[in-house]
PyMOL Python script that loads the backbone (N, CA, C, O; Angstrom):
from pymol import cmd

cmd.read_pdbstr("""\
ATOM      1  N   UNK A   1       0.848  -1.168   0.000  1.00  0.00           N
ATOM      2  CA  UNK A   1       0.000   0.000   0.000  1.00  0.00           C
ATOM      3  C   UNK A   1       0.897   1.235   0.000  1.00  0.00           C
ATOM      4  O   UNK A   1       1.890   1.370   0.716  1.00  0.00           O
ATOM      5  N   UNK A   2       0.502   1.992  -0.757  1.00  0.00           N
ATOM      6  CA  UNK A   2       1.327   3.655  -0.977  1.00  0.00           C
ATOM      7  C   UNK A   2       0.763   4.585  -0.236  1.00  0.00           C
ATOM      8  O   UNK A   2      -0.423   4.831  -0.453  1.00  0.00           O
ATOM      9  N   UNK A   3       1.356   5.192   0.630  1.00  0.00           N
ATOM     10  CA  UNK A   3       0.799   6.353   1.698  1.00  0.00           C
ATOM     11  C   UNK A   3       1.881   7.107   2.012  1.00  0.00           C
ATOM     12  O   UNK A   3       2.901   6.632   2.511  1.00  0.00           O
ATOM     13  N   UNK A   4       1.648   8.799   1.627  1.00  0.00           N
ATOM     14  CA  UNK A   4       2.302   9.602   1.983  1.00  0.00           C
ATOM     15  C   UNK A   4       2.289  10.246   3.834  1.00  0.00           C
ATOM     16  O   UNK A   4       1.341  10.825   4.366  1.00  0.00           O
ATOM     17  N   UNK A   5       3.357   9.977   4.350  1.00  0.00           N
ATOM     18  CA  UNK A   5       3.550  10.658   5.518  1.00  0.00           C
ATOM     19  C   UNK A   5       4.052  11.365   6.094  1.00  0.00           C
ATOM     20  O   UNK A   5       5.096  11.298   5.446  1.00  0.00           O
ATOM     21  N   UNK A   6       4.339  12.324   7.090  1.00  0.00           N
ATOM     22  CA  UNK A   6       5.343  12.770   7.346  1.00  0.00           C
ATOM     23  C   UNK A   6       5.813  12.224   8.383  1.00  0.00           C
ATOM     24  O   UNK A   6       4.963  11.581   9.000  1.00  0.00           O
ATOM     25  N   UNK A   7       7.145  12.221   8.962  1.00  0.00           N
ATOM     26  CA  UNK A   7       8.396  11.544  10.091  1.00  0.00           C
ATOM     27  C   UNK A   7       9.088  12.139  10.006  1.00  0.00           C
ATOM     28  O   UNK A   7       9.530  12.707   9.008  1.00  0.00           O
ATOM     29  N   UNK A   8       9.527  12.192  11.565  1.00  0.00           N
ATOM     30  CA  UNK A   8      10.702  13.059  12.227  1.00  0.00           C
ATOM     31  C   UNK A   8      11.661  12.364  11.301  1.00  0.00           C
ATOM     32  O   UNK A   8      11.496  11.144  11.272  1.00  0.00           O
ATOM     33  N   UNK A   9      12.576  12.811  10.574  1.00  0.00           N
ATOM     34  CA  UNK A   9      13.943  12.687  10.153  1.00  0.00           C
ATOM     35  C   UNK A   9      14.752  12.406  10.909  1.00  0.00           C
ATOM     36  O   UNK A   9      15.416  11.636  10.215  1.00  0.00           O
ATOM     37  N   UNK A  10      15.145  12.432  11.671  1.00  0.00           N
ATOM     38  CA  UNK A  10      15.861  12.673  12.916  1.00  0.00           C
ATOM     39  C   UNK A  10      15.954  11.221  13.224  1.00  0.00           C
ATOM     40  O   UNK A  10      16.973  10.544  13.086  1.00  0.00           O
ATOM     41  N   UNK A  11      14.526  10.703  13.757  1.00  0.00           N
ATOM     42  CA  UNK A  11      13.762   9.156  14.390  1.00  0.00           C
ATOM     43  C   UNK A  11      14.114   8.730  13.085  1.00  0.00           C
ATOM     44  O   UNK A  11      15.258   8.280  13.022  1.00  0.00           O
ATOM     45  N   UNK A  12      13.485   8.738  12.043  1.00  0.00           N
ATOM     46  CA  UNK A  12      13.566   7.987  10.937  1.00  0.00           C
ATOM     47  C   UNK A  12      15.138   7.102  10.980  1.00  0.00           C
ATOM     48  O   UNK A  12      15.330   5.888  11.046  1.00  0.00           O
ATOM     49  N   UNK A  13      16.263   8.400  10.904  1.00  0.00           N
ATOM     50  CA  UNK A  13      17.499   7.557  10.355  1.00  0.00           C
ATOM     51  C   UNK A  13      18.332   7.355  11.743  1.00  0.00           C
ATOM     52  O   UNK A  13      19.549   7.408  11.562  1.00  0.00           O
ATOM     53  N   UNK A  14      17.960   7.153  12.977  1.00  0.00           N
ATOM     54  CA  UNK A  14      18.055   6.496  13.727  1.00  0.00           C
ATOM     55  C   UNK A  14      17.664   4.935  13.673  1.00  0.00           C
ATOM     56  O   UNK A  14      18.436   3.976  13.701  1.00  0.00           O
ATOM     57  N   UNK A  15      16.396   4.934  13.596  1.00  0.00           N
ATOM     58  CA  UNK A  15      15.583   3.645  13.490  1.00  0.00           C
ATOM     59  C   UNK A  15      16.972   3.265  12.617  1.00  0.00           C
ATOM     60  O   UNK A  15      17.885   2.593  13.097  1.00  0.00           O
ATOM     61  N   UNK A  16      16.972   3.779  11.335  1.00  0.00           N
ATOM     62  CA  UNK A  16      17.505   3.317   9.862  1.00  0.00           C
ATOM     63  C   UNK A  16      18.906   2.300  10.491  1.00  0.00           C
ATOM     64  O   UNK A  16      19.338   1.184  10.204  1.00  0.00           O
ATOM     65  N   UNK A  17      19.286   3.344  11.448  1.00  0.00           N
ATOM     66  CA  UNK A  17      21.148   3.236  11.957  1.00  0.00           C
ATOM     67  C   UNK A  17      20.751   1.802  12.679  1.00  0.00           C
ATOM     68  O   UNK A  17      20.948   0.747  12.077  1.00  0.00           O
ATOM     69  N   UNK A  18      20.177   1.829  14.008  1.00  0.00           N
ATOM     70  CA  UNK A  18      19.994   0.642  14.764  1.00  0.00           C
ATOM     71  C   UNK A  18      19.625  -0.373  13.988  1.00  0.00           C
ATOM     72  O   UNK A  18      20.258  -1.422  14.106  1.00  0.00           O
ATOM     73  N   UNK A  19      18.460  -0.293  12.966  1.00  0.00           N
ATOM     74  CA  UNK A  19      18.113  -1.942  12.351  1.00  0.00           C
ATOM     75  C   UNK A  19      18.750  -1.844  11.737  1.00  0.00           C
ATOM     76  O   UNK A  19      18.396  -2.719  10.946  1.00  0.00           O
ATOM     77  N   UNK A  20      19.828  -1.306  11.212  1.00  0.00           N
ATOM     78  CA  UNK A  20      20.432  -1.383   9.977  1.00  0.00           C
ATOM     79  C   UNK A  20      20.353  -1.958   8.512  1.00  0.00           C
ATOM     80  O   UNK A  20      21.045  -2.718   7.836  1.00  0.00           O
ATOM     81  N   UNK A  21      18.965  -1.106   8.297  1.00  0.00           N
ATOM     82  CA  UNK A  21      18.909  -0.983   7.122  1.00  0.00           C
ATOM     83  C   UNK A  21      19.153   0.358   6.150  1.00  0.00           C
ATOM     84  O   UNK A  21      19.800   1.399   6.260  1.00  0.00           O
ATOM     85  N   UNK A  22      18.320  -0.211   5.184  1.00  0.00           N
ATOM     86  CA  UNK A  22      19.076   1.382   4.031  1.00  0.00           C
ATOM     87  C   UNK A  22      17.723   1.635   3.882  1.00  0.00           C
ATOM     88  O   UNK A  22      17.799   2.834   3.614  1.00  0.00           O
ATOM     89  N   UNK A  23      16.623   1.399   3.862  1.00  0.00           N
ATOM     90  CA  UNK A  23      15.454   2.243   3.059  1.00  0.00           C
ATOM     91  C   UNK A  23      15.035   2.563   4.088  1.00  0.00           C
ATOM     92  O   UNK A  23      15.263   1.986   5.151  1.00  0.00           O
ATOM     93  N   UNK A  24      14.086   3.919   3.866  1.00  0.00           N
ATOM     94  CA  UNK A  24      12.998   4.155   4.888  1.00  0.00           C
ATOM     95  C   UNK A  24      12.098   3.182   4.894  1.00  0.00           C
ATOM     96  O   UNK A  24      11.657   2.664   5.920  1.00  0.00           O
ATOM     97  N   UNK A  25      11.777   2.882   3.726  1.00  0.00           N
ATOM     98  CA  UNK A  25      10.034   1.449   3.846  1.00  0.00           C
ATOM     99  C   UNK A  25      10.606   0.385   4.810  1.00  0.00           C
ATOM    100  O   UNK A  25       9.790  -0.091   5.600  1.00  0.00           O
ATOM    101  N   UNK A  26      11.867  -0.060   4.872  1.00  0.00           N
ATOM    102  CA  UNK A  26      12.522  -1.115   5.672  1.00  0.00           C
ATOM    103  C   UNK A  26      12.485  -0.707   6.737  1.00  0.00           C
ATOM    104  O   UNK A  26      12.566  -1.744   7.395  1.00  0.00           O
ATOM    105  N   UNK A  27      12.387   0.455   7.738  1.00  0.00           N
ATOM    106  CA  UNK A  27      12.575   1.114   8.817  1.00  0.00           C
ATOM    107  C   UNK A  27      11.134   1.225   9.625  1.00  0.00           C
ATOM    108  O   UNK A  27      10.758   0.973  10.769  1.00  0.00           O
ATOM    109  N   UNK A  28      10.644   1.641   8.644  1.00  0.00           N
ATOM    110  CA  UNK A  28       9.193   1.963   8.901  1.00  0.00           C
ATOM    111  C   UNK A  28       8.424   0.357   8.934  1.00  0.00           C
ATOM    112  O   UNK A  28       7.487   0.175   9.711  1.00  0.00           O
ATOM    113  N   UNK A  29       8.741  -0.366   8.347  1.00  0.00           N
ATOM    114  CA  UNK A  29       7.991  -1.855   8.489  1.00  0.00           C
ATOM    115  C   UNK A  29       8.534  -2.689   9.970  1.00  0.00           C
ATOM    116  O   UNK A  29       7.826  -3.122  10.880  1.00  0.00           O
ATOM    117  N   UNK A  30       9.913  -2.728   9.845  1.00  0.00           N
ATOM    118  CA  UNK A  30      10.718  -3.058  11.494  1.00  0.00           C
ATOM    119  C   UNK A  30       9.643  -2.197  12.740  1.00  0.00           C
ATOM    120  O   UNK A  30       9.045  -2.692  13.696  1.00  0.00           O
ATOM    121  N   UNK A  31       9.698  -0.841  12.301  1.00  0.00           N
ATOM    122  CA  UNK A  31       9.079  -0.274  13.526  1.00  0.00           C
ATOM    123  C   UNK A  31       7.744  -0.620  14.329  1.00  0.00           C
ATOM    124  O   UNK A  31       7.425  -0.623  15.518  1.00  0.00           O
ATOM    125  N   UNK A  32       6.978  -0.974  12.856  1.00  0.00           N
ATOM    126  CA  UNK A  32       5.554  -1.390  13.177  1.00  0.00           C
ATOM    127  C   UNK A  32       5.420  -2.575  13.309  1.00  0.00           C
ATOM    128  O   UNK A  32       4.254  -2.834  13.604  1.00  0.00           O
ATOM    129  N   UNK A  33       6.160  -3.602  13.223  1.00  0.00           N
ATOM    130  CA  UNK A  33       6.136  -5.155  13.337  1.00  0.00           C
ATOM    131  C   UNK A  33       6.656  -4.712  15.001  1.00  0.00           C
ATOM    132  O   UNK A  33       5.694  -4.566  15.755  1.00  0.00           O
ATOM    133  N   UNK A  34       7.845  -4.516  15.558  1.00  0.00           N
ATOM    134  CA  UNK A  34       8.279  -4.240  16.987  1.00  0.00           C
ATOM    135  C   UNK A  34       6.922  -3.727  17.845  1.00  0.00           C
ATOM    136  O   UNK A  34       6.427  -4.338  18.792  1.00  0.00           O
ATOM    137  N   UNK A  35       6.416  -2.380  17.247  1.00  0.00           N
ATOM    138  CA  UNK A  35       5.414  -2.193  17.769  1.00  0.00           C
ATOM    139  C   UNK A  35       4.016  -3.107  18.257  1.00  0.00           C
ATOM    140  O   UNK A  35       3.265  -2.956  19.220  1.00  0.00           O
ATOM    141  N   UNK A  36       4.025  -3.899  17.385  1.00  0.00           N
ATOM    142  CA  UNK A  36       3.043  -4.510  17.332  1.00  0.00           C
ATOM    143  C   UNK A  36       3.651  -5.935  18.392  1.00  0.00           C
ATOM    144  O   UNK A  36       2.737  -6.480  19.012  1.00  0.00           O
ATOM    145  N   UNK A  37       4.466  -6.280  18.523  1.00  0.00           N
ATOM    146  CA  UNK A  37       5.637  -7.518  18.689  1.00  0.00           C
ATOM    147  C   UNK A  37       4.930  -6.904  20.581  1.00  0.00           C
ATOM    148  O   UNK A  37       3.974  -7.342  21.221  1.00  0.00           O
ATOM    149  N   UNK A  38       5.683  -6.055  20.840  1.00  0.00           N
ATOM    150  CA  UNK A  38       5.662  -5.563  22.132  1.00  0.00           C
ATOM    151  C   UNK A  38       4.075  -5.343  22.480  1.00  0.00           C
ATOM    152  O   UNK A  38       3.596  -6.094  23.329  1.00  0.00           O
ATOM    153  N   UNK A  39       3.370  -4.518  21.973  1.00  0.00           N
ATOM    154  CA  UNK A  39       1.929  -4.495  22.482  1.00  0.00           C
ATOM    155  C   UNK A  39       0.991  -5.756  22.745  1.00  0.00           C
ATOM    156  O   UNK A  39       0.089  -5.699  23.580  1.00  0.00           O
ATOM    157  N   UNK A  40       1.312  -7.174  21.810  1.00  0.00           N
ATOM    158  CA  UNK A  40       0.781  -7.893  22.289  1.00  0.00           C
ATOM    159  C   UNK A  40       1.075  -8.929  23.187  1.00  0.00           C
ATOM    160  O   UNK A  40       0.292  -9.827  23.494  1.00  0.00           O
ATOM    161  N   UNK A  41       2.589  -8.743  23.736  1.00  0.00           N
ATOM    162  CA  UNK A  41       3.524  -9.324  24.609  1.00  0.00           C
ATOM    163  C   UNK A  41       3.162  -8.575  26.051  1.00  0.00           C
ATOM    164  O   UNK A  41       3.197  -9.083  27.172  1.00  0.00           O
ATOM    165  N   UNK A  42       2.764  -7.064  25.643  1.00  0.00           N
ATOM    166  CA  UNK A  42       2.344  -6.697  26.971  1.00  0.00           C
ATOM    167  C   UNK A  42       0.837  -7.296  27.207  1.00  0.00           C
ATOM    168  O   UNK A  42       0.686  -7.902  28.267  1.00  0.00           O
ATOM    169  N   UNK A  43      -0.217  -7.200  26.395  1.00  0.00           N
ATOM    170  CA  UNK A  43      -1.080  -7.716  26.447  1.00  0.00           C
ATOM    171  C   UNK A  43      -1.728  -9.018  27.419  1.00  0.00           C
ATOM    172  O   UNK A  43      -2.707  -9.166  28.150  1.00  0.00           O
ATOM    173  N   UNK A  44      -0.561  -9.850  26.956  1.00  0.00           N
ATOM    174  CA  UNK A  44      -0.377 -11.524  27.161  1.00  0.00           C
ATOM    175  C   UNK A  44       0.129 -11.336  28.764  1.00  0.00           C
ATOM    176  O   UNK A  44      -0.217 -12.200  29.570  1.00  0.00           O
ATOM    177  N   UNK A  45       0.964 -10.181  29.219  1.00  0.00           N
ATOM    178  CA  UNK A  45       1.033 -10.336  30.513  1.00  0.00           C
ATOM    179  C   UNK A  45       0.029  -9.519  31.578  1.00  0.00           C
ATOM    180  O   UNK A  45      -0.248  -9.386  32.770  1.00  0.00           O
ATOM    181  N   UNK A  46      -0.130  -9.305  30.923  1.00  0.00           N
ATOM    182  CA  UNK A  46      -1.966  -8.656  31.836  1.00  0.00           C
ATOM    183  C   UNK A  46      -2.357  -9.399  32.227  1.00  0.00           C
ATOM    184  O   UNK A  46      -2.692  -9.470  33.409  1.00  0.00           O
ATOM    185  N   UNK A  47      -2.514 -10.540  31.126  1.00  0.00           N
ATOM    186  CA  UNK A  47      -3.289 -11.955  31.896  1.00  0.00           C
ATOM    187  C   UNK A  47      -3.011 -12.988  32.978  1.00  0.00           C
ATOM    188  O   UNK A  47      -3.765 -13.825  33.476  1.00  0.00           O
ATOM    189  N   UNK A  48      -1.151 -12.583  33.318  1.00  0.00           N
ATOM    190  CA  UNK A  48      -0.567 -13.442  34.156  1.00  0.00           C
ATOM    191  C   UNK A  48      -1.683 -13.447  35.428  1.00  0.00           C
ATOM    192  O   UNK A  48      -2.326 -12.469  35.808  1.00  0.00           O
ATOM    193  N   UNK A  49      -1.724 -14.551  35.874  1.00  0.00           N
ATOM    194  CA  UNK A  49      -2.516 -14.784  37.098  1.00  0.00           C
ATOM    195  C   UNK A  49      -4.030 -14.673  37.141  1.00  0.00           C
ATOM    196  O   UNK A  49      -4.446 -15.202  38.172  1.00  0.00           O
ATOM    197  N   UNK A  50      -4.898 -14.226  36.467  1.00  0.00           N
ATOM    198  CA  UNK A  50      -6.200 -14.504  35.765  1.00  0.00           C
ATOM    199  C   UNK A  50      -6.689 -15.479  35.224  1.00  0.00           C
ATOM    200  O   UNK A  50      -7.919 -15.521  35.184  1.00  0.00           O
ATOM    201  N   UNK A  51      -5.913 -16.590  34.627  1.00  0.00           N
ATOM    202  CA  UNK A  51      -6.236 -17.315  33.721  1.00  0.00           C
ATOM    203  C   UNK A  51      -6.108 -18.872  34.343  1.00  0.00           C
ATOM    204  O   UNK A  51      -4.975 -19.352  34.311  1.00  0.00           O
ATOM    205  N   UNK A  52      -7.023 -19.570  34.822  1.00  0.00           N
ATOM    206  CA  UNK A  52      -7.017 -20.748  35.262  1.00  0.00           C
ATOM    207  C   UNK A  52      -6.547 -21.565  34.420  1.00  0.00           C
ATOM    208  O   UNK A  52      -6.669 -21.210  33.247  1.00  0.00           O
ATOM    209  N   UNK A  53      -6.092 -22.456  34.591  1.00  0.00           N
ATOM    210  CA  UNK A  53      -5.719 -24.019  33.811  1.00  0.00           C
ATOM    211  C   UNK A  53      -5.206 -24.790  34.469  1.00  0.00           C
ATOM    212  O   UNK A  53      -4.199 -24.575  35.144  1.00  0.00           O
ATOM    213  N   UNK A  54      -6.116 -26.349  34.350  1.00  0.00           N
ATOM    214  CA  UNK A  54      -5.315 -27.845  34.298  1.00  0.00           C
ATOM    215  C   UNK A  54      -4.389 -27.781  33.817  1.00  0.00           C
ATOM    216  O   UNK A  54      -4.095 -27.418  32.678  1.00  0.00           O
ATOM    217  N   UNK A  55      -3.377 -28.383  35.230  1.00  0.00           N
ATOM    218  CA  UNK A  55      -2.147 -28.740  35.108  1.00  0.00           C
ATOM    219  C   UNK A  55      -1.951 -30.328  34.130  1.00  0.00           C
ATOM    220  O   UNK A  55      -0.910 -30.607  33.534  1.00  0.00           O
ATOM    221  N   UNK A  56      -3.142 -31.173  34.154  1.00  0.00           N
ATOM    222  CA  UNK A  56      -3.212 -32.417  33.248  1.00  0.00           C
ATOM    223  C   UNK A  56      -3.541 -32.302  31.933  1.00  0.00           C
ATOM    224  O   UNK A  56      -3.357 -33.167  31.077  1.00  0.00           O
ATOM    225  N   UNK A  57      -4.212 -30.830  31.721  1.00  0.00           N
ATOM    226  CA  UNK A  57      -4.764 -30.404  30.241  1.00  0.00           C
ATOM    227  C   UNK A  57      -3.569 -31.631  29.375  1.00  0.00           C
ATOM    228  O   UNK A  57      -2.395 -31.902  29.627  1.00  0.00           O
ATOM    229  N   UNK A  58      -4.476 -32.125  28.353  1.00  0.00           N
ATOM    230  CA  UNK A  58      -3.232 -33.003  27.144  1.00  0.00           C
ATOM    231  C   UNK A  58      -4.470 -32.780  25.611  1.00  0.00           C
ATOM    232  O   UNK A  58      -5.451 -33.458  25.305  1.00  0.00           O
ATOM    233  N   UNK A  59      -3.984 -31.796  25.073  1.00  0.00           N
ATOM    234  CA  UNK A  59      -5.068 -31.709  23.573  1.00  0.00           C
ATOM    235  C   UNK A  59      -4.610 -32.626  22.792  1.00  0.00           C
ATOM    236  O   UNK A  59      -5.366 -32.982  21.888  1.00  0.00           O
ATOM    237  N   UNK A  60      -3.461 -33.183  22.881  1.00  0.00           N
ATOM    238  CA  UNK A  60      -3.310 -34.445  21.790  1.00  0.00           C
ATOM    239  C   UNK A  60      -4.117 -35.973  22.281  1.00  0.00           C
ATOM    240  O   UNK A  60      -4.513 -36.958  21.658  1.00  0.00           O
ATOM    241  N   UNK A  61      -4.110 -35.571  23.707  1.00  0.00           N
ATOM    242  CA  UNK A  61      -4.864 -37.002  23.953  1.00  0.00           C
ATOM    243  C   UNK A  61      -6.110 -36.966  23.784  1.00  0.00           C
ATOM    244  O   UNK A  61      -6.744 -37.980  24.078  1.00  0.00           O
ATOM    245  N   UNK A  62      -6.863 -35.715  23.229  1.00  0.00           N
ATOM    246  CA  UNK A  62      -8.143 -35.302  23.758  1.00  0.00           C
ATOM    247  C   UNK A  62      -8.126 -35.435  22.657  1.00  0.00           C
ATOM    248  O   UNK A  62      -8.975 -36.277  22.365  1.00  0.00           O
ATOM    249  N   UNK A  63      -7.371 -34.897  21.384  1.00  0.00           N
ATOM    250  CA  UNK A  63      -7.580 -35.142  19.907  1.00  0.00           C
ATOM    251  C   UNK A  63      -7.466 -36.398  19.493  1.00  0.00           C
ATOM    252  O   UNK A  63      -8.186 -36.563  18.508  1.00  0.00           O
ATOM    253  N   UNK A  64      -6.851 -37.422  19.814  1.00  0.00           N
ATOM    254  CA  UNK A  64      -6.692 -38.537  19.798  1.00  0.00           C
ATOM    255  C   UNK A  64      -8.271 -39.257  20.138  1.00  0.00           C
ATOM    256  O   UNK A  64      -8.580 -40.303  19.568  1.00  0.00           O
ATOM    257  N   UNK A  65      -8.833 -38.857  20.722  1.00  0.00           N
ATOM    258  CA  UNK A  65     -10.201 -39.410  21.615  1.00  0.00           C
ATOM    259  C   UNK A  65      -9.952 -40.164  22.939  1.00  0.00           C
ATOM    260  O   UNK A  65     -10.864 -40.648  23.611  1.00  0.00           O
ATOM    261  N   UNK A  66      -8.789 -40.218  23.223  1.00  0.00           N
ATOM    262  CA  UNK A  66      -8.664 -40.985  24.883  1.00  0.00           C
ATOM    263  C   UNK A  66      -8.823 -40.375  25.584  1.00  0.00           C
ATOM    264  O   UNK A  66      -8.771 -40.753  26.755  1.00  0.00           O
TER     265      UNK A  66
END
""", "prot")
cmd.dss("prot")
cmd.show_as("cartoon", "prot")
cmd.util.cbc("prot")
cmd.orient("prot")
């Protein structure tokens, strides 16, 4: 998809320096995959301690039918 934006320059070829790449589209795709990487990692720990489960849970045996 083609979309004009504007970005700090500055951030941009930072990002660029650390992932070390050469394009902005390469910079800008790293950023939003990380972004996304981390938000649902924080997500997932929200749930620590909320979430009941059997310690015997076995889905292969259950898929199996035993």
């Amino acid at each position: 998809m083609r979309t004009n934006i504007f970005i700090d320059e500055n951030l941009l070829k930072k990002v660029m320096e650390i992932a070390g790449v050469k394009t902005k589209k390469e910079a800008v795709e790293i950023a939003l995959r990380e972004y996304l990487e981390n938000h649902t990692r924080k997500n997932l720990l929200e749930l620590k301690g909320k979430i009941m489960f059997a310690e015997d849970y076995d889905y292969k045996r259950m898929r199996a039918g035993q």
